[in-house]
N, C-alpha and C positions, 0 to 999 in steps of 0.2 A: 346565303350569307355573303356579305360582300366581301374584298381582299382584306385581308391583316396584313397589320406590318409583319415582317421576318422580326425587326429586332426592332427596341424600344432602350432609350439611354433618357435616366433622370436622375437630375441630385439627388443627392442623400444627404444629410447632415451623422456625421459622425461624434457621438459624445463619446468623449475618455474619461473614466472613473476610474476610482481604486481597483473595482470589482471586474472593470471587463468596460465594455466599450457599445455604447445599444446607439441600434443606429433607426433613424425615422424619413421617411419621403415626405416632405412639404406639401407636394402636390397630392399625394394618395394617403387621404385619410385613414387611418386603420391598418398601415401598411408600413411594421414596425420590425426587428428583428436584433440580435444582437452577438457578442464573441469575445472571448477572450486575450483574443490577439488581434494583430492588422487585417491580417491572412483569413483570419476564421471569420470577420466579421463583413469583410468581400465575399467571400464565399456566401453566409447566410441572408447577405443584403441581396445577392445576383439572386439567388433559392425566393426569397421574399419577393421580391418585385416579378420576378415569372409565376408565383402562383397567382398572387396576387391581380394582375393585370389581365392569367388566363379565364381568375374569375369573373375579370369586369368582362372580359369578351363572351364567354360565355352565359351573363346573364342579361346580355347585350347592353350592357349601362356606357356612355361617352366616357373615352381616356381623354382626359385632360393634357392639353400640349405642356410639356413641361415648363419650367420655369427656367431663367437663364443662371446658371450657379453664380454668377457674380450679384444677383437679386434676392441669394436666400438670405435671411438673416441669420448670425448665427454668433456665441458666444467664443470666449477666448481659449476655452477647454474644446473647443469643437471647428472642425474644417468640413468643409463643402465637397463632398466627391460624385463624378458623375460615374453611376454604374448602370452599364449596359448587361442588358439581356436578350438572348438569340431565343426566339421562340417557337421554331417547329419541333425542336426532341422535347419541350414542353409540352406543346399541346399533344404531341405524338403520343407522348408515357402515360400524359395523364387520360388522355381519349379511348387508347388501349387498356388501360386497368380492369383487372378483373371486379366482377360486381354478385355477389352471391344472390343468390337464387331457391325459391324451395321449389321442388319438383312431388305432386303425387304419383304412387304408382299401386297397382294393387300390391299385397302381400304376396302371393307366387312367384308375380315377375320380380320382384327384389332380391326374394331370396336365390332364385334362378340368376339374377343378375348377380348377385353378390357371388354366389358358388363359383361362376367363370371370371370372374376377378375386373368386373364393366368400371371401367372409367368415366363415372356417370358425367360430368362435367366435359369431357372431350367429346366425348360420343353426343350429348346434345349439343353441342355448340356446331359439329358437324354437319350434323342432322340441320341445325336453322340453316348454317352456310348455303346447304343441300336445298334448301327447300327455298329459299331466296336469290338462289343463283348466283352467290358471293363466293370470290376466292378468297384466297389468306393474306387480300395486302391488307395492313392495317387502317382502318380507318380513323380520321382527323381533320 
């Protein structure tokens, strides 16, 4: 995979309504979010655009260069902001997320396993570590 950016800054257009304030990326189709206040709608617009973007990276699809915010169009209820996003504790959290699993085992060993109180999910993630030669840095 070749280098990603660290961080990614693109307009947003901010609509204010009665109801709360939703906000949309010009450049990223599909790539919507919205908040009750200033405050809340920065925060879900930075949250939007990092997952958002981590998907395009991860389905390998082209990020589009942003647009210049003096070029977005935009109405008189609505301002132009540019929100940046820092993208390694993104790709970090979401690369680390746990991912369920089903496991067979016979009947003996389970109930054997269950009597000593196994923590099936650490003990095999162990075990792959173990057996792939990986230590515990996170992978991303």
């Amino acid at each position: 995979m070749h280098d990603l950016p660290s961080k990614y800054v693109y307009p947003a257009i901010f609509d204010y309504a009665e109801d709360g304030i939703s906000v949309a990326f010009p450049d990223l189709p599909g790539c919507f979010t919205c908040g009750s206040n200033d405050m809340e709608a920065l925060d879900m617009a930075k949250e939007a655009l990092g997952l958002h973007l981590w998907s395009m990276e991860e389905d390998g699809e082209e990020i589009p260069e942003p647009s210049a915010p003096l070029a977005v169009p935009h109405e008189g209820n609505q301002i132009v902001c540019l929100v940046e996003v820092w993208m390694p504790p993104i790709r970090s959290r979401l690369t680390s997320r746990s991912t369920k699993t089903t496991v067979t085992l016979p009947q003996w060993l389970k109930d054997k396993a269950d009597e000593h109180q196994v923590n099936y999910s650490q003990l095999l993630q162990n075990a792959i570590k173990t057996h792939l030669g990986l230590d515990d840095t996170p992978r991303g």
